[in-house]
mmCIF file of the N, C-alpha and C atoms, coordinates in Angstrom:
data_MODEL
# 
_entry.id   MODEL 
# 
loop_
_atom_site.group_PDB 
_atom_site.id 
_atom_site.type_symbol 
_atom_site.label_atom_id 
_atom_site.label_alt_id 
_atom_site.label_comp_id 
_atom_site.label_asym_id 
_atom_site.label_entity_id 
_atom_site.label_seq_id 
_atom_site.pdbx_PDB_ins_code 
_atom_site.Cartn_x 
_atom_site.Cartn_y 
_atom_site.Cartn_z 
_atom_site.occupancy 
_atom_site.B_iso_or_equiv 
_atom_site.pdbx_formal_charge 
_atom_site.auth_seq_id 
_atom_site.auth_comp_id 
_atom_site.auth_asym_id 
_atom_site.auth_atom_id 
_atom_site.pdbx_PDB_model_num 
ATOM 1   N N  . UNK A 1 1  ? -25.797 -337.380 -71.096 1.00 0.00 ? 1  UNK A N  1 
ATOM 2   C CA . UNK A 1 1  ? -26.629 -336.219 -71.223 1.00 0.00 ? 1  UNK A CA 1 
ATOM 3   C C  . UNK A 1 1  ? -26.343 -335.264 -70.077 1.00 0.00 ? 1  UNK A C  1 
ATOM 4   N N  . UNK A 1 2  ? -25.676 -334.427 -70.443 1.00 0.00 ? 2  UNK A N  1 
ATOM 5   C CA . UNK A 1 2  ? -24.806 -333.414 -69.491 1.00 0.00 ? 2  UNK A CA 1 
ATOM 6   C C  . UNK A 1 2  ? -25.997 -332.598 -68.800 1.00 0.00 ? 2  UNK A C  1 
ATOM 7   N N  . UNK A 1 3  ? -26.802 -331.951 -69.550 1.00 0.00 ? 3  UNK A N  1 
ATOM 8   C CA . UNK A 1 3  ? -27.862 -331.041 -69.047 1.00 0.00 ? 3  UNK A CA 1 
ATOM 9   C C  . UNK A 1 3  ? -28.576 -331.569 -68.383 1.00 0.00 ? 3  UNK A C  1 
ATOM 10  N N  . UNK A 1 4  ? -28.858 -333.555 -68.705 1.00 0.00 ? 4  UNK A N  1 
ATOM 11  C CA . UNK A 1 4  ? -29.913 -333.748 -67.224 1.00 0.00 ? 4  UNK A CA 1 
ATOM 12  C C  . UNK A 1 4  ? -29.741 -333.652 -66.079 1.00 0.00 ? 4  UNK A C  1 
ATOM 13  N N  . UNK A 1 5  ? -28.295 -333.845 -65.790 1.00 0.00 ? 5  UNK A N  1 
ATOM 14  C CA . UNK A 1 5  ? -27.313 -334.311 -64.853 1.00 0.00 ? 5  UNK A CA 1 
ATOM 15  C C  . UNK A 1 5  ? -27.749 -332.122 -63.605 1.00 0.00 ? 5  UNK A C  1 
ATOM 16  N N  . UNK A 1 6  ? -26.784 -331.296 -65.123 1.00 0.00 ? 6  UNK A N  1 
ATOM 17  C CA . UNK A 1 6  ? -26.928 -330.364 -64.511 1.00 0.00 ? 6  UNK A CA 1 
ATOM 18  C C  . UNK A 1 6  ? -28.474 -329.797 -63.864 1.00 0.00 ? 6  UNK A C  1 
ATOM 19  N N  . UNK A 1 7  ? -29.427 -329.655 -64.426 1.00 0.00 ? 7  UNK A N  1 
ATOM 20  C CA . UNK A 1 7  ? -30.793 -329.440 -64.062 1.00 0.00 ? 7  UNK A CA 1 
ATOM 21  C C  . UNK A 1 7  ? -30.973 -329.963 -62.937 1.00 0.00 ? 7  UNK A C  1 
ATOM 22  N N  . UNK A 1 8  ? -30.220 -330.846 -62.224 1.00 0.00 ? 8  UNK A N  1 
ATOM 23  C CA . UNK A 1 8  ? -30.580 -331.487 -61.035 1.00 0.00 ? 8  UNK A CA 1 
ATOM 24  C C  . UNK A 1 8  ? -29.674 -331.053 -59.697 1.00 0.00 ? 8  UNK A C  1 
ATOM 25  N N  . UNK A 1 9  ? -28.333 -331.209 -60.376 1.00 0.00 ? 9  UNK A N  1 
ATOM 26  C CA . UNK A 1 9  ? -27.191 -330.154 -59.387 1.00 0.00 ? 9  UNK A CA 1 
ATOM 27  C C  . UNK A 1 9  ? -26.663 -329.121 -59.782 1.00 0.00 ? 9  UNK A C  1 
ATOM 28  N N  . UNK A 1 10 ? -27.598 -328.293 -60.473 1.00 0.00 ? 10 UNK A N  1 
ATOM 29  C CA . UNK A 1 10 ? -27.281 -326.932 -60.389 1.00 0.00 ? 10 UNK A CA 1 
ATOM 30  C C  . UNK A 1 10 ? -28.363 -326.395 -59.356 1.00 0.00 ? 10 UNK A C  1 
ATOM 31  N N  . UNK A 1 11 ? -30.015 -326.770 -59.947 1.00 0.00 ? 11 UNK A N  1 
ATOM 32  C CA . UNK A 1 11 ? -30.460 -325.999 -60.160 1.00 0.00 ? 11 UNK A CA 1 
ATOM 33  C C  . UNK A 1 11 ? -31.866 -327.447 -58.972 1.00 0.00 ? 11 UNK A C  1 
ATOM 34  N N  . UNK A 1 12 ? -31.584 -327.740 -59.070 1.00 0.00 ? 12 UNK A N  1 
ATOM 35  C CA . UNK A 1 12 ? -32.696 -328.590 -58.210 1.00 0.00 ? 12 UNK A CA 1 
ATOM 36  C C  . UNK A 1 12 ? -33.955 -328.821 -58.800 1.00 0.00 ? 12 UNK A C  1 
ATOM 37  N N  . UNK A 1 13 ? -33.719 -329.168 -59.706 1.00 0.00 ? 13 UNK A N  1 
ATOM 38  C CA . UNK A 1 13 ? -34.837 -329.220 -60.546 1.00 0.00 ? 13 UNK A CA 1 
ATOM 39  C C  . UNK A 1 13 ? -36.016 -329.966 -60.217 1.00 0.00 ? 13 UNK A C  1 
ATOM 40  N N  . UNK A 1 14 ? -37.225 -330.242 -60.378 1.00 0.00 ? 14 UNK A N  1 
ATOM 41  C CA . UNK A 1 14 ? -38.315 -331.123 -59.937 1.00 0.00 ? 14 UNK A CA 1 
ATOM 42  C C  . UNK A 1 14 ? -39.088 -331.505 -61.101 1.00 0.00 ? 14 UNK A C  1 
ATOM 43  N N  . UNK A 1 15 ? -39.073 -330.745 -62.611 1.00 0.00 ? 15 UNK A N  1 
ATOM 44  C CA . UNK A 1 15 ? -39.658 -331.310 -63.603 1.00 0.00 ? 15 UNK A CA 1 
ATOM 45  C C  . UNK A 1 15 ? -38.432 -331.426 -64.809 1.00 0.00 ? 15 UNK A C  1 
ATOM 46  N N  . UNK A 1 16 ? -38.727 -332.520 -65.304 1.00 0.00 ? 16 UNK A N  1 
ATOM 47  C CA . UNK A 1 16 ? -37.833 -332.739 -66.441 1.00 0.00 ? 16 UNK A CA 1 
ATOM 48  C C  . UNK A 1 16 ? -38.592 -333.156 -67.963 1.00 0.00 ? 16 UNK A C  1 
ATOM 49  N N  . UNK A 1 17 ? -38.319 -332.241 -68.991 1.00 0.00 ? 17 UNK A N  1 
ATOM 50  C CA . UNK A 1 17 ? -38.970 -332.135 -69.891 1.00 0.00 ? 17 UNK A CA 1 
ATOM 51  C C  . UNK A 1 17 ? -38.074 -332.648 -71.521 1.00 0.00 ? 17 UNK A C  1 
ATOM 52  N N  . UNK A 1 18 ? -38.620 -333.673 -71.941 1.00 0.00 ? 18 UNK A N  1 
ATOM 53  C CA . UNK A 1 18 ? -37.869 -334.182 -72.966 1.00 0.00 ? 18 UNK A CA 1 
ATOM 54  C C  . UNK A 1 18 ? -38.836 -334.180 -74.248 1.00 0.00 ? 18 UNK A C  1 
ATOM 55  N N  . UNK A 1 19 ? -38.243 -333.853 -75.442 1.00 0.00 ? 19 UNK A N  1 
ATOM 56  C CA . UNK A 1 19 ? -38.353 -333.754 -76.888 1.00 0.00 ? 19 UNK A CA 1 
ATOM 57  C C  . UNK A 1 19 ? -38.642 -334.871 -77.724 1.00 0.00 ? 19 UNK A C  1 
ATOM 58  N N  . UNK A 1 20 ? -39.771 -335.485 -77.511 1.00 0.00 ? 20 UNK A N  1 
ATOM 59  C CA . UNK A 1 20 ? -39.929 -336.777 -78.259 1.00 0.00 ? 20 UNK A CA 1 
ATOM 60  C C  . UNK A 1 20 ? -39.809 -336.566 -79.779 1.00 0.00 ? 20 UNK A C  1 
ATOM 61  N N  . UNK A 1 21 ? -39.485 -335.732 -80.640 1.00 0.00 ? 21 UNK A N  1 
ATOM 62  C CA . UNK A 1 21 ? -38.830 -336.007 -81.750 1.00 0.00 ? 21 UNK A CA 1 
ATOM 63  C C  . UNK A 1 21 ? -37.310 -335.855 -81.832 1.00 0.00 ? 21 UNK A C  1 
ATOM 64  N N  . UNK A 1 22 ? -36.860 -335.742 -80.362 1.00 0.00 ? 22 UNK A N  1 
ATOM 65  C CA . UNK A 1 22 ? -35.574 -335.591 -80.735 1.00 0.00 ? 22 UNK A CA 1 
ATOM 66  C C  . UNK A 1 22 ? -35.221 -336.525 -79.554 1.00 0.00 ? 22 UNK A C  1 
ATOM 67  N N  . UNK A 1 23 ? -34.989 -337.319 -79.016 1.00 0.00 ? 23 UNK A N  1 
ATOM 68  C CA . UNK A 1 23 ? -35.119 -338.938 -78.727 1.00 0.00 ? 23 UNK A CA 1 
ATOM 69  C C  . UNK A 1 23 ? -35.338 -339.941 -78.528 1.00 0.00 ? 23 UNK A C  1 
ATOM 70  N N  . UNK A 1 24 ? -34.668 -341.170 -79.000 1.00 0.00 ? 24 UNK A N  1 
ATOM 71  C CA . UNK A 1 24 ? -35.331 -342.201 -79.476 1.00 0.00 ? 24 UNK A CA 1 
ATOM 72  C C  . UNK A 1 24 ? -35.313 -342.822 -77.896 1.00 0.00 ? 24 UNK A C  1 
ATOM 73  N N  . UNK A 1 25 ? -36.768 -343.826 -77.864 1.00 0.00 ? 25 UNK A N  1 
ATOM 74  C CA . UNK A 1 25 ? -37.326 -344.248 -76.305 1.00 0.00 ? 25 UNK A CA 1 
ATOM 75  C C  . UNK A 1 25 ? -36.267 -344.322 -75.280 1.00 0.00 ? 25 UNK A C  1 
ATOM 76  N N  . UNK A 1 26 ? -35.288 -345.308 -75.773 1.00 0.00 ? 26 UNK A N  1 
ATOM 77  C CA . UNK A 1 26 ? -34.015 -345.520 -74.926 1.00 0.00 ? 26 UNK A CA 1 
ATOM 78  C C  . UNK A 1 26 ? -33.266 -344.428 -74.265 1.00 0.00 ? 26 UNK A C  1 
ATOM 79  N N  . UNK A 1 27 ? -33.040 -343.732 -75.150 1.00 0.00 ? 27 UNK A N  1 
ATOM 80  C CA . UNK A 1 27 ? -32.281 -342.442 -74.396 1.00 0.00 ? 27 UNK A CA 1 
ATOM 81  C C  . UNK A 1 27 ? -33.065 -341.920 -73.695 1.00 0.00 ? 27 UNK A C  1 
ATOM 82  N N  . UNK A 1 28 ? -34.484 -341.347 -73.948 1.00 0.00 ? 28 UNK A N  1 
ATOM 83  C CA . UNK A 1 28 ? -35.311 -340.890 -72.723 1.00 0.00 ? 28 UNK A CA 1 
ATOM 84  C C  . UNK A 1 28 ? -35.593 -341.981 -71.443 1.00 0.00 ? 28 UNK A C  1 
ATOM 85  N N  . UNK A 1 29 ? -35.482 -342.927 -71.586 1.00 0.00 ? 29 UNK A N  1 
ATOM 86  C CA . UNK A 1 29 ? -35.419 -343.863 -70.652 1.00 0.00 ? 29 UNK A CA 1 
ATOM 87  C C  . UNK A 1 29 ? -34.238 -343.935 -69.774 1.00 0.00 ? 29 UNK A C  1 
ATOM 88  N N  . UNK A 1 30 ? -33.100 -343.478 -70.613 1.00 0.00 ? 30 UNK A N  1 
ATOM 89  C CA . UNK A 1 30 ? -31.493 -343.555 -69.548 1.00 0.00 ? 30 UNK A CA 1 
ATOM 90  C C  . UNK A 1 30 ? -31.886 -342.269 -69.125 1.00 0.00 ? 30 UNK A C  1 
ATOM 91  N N  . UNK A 1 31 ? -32.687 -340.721 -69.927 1.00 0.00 ? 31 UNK A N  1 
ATOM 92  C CA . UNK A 1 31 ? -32.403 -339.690 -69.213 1.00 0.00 ? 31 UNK A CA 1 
ATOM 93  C C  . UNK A 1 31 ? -33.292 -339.443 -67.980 1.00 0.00 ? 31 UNK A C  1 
ATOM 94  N N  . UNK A 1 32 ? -34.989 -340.375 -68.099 1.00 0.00 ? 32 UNK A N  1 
ATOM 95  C CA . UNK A 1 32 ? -35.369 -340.512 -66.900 1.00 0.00 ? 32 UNK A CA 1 
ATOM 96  C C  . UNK A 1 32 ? -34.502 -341.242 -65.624 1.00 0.00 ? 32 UNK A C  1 
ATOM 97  N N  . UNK A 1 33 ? -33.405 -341.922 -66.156 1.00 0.00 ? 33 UNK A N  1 
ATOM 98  C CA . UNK A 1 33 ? -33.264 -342.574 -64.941 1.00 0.00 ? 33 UNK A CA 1 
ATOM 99  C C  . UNK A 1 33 ? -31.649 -342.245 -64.005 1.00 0.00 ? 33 UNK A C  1 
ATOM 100 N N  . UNK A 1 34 ? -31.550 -341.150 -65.423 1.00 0.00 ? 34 UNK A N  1 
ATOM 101 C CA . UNK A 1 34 ? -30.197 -340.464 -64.862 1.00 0.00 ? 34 UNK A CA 1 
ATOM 102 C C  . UNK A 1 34 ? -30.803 -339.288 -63.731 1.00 0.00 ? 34 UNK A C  1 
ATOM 103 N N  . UNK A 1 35 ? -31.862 -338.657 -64.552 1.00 0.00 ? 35 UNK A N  1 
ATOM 104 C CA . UNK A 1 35 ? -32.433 -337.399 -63.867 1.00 0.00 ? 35 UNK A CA 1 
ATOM 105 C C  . UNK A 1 35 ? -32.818 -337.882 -62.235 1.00 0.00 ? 35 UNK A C  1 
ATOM 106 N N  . UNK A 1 36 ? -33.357 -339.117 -62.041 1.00 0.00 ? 36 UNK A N  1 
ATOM 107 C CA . UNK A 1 36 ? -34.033 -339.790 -60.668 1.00 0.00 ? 36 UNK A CA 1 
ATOM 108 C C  . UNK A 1 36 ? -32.726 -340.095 -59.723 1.00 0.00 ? 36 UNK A C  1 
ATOM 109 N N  . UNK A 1 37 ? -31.609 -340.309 -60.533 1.00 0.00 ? 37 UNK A N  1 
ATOM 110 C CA . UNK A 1 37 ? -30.284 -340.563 -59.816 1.00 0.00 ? 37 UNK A CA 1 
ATOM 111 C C  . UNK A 1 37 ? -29.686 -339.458 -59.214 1.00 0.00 ? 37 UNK A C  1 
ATOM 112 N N  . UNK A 1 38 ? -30.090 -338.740 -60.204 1.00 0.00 ? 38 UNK A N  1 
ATOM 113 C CA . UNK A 1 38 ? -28.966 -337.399 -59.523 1.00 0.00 ? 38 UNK A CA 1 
ATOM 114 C C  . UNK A 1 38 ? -29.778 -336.451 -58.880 1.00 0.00 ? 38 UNK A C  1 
ATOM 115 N N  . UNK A 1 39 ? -28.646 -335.696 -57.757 1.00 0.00 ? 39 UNK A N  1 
ATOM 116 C CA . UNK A 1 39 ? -29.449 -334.848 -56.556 1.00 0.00 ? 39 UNK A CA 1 
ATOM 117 C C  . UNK A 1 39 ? -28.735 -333.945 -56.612 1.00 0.00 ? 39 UNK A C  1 
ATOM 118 N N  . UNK A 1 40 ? -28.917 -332.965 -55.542 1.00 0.00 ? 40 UNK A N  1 
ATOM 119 C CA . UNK A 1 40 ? -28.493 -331.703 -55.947 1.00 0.00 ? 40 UNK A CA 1 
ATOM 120 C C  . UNK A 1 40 ? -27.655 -331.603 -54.957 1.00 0.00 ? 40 UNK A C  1 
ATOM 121 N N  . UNK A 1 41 ? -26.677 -330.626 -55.727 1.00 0.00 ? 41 UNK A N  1 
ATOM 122 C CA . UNK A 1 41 ? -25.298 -330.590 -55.640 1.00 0.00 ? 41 UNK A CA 1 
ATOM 123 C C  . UNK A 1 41 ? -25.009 -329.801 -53.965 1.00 0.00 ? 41 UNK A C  1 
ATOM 124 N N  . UNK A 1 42 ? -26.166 -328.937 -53.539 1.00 0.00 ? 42 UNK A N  1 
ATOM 125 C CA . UNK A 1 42 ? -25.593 -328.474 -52.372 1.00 0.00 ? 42 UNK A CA 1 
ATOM 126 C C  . UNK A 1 42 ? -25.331 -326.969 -52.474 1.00 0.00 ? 42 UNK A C  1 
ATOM 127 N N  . UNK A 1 43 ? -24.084 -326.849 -53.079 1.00 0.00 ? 43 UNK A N  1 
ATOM 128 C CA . UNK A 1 43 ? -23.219 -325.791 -54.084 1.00 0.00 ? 43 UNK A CA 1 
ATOM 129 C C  . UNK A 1 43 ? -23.467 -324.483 -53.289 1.00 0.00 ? 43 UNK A C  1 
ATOM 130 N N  . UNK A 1 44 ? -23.213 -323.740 -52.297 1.00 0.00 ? 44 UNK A N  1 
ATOM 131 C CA . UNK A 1 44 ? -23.562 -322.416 -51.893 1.00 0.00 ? 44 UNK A CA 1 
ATOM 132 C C  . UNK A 1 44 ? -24.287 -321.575 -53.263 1.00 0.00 ? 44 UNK A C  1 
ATOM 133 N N  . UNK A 1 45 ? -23.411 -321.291 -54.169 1.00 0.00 ? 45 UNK A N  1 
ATOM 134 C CA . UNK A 1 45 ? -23.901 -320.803 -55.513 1.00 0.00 ? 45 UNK A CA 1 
ATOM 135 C C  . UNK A 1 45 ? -25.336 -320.836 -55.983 1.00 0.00 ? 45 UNK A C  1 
ATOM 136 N N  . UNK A 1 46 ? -25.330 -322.323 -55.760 1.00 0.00 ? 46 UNK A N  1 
ATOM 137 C CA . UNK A 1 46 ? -26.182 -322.658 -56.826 1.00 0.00 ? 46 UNK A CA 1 
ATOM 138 C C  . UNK A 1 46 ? -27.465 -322.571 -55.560 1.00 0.00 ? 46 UNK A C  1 
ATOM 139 N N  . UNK A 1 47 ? -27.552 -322.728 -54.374 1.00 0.00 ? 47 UNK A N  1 
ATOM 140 C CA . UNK A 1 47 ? -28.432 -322.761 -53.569 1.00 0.00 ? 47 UNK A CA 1 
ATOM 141 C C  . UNK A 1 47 ? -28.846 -320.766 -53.472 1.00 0.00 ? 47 UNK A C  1 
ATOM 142 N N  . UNK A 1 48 ? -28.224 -320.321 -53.398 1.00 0.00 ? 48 UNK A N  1 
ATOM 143 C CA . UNK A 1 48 ? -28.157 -319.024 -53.924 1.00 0.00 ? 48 UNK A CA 1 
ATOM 144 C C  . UNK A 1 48 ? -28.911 -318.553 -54.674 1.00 0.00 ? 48 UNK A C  1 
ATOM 145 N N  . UNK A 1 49 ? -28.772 -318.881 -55.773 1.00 0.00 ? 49 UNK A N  1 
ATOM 146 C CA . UNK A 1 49 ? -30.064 -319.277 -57.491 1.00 0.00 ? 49 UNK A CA 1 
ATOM 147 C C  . UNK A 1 49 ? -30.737 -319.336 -56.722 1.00 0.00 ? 49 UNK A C  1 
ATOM 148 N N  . UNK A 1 50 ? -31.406 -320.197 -56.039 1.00 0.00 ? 50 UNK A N  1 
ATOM 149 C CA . UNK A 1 50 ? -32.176 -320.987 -56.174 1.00 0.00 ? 50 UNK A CA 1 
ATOM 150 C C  . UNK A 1 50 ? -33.427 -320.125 -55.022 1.00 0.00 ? 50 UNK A C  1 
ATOM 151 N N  . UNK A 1 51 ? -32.347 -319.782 -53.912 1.00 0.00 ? 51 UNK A N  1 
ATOM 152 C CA . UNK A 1 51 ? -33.288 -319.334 -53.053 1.00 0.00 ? 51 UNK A CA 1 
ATOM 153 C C  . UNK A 1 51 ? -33.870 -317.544 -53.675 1.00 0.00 ? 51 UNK A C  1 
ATOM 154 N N  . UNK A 1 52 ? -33.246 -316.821 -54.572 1.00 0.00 ? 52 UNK A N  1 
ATOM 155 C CA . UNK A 1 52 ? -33.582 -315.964 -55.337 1.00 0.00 ? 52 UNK A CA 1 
ATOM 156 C C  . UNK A 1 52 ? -34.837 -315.917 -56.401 1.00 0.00 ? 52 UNK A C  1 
ATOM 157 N N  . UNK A 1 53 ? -34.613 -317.260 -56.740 1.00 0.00 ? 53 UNK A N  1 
ATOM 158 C CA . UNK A 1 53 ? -36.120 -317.900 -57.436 1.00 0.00 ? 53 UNK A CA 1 
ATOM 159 C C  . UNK A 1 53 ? -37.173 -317.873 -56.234 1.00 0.00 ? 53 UNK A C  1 
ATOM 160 N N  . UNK A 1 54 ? -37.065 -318.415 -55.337 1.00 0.00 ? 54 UNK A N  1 
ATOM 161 C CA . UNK A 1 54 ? -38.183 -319.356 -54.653 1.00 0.00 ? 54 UNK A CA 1 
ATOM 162 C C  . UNK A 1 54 ? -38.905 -317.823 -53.866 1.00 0.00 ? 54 UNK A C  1 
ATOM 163 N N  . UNK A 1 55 ? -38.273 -316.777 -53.789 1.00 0.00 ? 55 UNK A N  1 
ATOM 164 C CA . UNK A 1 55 ? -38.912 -315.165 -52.891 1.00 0.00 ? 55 UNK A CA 1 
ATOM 165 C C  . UNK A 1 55 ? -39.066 -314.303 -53.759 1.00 0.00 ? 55 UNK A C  1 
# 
C-alpha cells in the first residue's frame, strides 16, 4: 500500500484514515502497521510542504 507508506514520508502524517468497505480486516491491519513503521522521510521538499501548512 504505496499511499500509506507515502502519507508518512512525504507528508508526516499523524492521522490515517481507512475505508472499511474497501478493506478486508487484514489489510487494514498490515496498513496500520505499515503506517506505525514508517517515518518521515526528512526530504527538504517535503519538509517545505509541510512547514507551509503548519503557518
Amino acid at each position: 500500500m504505496e499511499i500509506v507508506e507515502l502519507s508518512r514520508t512525504h507528508n508526516n502524517a499523524n492521522i490515517l484514515s481507512l475505508g472499511a468497505r474497501f478493506l478486508t480486516k487484514k489489510e487494514a491491519m498490515e496498513a496500520v502497521n505499515m503506517w506505525l513503521k514508517t517515518g518521515f522521510s526528512g526530504e527538504e521538499r517535503h519538509a517545505r510542504r509541510i512547514k507551509k501548512i503548519d503557518h
